[in-house]
Structure formats: C-alpha cells, structure tokens
C-alpha positions in Angstrom: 33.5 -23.8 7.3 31.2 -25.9 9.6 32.4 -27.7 12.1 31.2 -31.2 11.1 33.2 -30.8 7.9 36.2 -30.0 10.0 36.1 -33.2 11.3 34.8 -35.5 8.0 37.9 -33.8 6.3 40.8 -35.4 8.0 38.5 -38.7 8.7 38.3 -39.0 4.6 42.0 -38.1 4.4 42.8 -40.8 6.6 40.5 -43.5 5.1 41.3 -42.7 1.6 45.5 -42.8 2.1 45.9 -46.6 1.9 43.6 -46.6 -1.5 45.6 -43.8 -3.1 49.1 -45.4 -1.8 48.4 -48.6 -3.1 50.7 -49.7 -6.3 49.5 -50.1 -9.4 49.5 -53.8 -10.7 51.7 -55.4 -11.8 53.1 -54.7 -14.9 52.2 -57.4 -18.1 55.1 -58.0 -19.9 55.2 -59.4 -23.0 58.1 -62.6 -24.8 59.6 -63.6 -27.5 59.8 -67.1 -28.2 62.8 -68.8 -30.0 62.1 -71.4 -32.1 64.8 -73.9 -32.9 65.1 -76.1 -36.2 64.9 -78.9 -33.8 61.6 -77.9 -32.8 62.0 -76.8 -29.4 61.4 -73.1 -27.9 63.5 -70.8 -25.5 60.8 -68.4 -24.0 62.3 -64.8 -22.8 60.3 -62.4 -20.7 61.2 -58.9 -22.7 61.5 -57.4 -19.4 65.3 -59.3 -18.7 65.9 -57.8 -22.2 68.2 -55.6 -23.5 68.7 -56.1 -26.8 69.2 -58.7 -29.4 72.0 -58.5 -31.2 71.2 -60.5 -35.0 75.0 -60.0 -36.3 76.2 -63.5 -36.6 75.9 -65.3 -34.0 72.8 -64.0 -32.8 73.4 -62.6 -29.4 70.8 -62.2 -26.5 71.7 -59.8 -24.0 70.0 -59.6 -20.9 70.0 -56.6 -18.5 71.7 -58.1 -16.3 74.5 -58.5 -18.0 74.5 -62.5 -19.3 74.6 -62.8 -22.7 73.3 -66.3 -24.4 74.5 -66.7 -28.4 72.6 -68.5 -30.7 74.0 -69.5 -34.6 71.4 -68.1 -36.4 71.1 -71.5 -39.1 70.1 -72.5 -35.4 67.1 -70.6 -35.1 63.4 -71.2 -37.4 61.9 -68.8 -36.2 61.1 -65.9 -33.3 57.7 -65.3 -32.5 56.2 -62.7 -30.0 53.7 -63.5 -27.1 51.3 -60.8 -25.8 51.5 -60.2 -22.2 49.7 -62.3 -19.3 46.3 -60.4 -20.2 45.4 -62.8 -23.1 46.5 -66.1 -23.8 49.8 -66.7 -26.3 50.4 -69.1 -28.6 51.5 -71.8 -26.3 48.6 -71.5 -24.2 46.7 -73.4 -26.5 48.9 -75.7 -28.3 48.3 -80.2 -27.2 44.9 -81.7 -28.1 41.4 -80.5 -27.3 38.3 -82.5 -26.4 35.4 -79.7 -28.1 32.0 -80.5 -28.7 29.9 -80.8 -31.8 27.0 -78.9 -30.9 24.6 -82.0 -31.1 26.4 -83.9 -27.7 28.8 -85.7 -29.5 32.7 -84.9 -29.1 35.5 -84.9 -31.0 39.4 -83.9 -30.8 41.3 -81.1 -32.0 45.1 -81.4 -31.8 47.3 -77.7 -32.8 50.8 -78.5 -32.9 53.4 -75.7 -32.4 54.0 -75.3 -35.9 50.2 -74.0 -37.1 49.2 -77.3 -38.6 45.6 -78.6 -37.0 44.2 -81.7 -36.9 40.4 -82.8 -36.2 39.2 -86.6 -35.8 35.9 -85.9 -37.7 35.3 -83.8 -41.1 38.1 -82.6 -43.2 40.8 -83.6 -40.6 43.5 -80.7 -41.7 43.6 -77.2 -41.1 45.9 -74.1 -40.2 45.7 -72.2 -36.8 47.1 -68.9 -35.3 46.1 -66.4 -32.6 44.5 -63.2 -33.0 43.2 -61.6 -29.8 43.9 -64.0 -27.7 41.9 -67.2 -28.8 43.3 -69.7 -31.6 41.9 -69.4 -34.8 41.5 -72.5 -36.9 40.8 -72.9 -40.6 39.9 -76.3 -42.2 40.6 -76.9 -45.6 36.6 -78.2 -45.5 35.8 -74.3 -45.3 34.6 -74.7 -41.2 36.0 -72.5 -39.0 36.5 -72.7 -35.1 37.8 -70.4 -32.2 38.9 -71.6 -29.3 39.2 -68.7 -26.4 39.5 -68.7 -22.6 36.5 -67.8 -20.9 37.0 -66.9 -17.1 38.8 -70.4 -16.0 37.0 -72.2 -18.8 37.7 -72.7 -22.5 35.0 -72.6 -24.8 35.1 -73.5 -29.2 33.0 -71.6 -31.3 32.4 -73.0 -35.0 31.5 -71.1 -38.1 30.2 -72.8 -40.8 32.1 -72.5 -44.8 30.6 -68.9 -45.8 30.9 -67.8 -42.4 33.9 -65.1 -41.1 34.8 -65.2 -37.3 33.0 -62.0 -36.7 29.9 -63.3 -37.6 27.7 -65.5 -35.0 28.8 -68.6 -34.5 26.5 -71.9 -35.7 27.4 -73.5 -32.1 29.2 -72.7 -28.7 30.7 -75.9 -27.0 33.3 -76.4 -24.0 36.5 -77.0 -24.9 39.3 -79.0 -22.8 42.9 -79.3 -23.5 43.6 -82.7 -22.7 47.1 -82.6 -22.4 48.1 -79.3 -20.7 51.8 -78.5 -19.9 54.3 -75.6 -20.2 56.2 -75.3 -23.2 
C-alpha cells in the first residue's frame, strides 16, 4: 500500500468519526387528540402512551405510570394528529386572511368541528386534512387548500369541476389571523 494512503486513511477515519457518531434526529411522534362534548381538546403525545383502556370509564395510561379516566358520554370524539413533519388539524383551525387572485382579500374561518366559513361567495363549506394542508369544500362547488410553505402559508383554489389534484385557478398567501395553541 503507498505510503500517502497510509497516512489519508487514519486522517479520513478521524474526520469522518463525528459525522458517523452523530444521532439520528429526533424522533416525530405522532397524538391523539380528545375531544370533549363541551368542545374542548386534551392533546396526548403517543410517545407518554401505553395504552388506552375504552372499558368504561375510558382509561389513559401513561408509561409512566399515571393513569387519567375519562366517562366515555364525556368524550365526542378522538382524532389522530401526524407527527411534527406536517401540520395537524389544529395547526390550521382560527380565521385566515387568503387572497382572491385579482388583489382583493377575503376571510376564511375553520372551526374545530370541520364546518368553514368564507365572507364572499357561498359562505359555508366542510374542511379536513389530508397530507398536511386543510382541505375545504364549499357547498358553491369551489374548492381551496390551504398548506404551509416553508414559514409561509399559501391557499390554492379550484374552481366547481375541478379536483385538488388538478392545477389550481389561483395561488394566494394565506395568514391565520388569530394563531394560538389549542
């Protein structure tokens, strides 16, 4: 073996250590949310899970140890929350200022139940998430996306006729005026 490689050997071994030794990020973990008949939510982190225990009363167990119970006429609902790699369902409920795609704004509120509300048009529509950005459909036949892109939001809006894999007739920023944790 030549001498030069000899000496680049141990000079790569050494450089290349910290890279291969670094952990692996963290993990994503995804929640459940519990939604009460009153209307308000108890997010849970699956990772302090360790079971859920649905004989009556619902029992949470966490790992370690505590257990929470929960009647279950208390309960309207549990939904589940992707992990921190896209955006949940409570990421994008309050109101959003979106554009029209002429300069004009308008509002669109999604409340925690999947109703939506726009101030122009049809005003009423349904939303839920798939893939990470919320999904709305008004009962006028329009249909708009909102999705996080980078650290900005953006709506796209598909005209009646139109599916939300096809192109979207305009791409506007979108701005959740009322932003808070849930």
């Amino acid at each position: 073996m030549p001498a030069f490689i000899k000496l680049l050997l141990p000079a790569m071994l050494l450089l290349t250590a910290p890279i291969l030794a670094t952990p692996p990020p963290a993990d994503t973990h995804s929640s459940i949310v519990i939604v009460f008949q009153d209307g308000h939510r108890q997010t849970v982190d699956t990772s302090d899970l360790a079971r859920i225990d649905f004989k009556p009363p619902v029992t949470v167990v966490f790992k370690d140890g505590r257990q929470q119970s929960i009647s279950s006429t208390d309960i309207a609902r549990i939904e589940f929350e992707p992990g921190a790699s896209a955006p949940g369902r409570n990421h994008f409920i309050g109101k959003w200022q979106v554009g029209e795609g002429n300069g004009s704004n308008f509002y669109i509120t999604l409340e925690a139940d999947g109703e939506a509300r726009k101030s122009i048009g049809s005003s009423h529509g349904t939303w839920t998430v798939v893939a990470g950005e919320a999904r709305i459909s008004w009962d006028d036949g329009w249909h708009d996306a909102i999705r996080k892109v980078g650290s900005n939001h953006e709506k796209r809006a598909y005209e009646p006729g139109k599916s939300f894999d096809d192109t979207p007739s305009n791409v506007t920023a979108a701005r959740n005026t009322q932003p808070q944790p849930i």
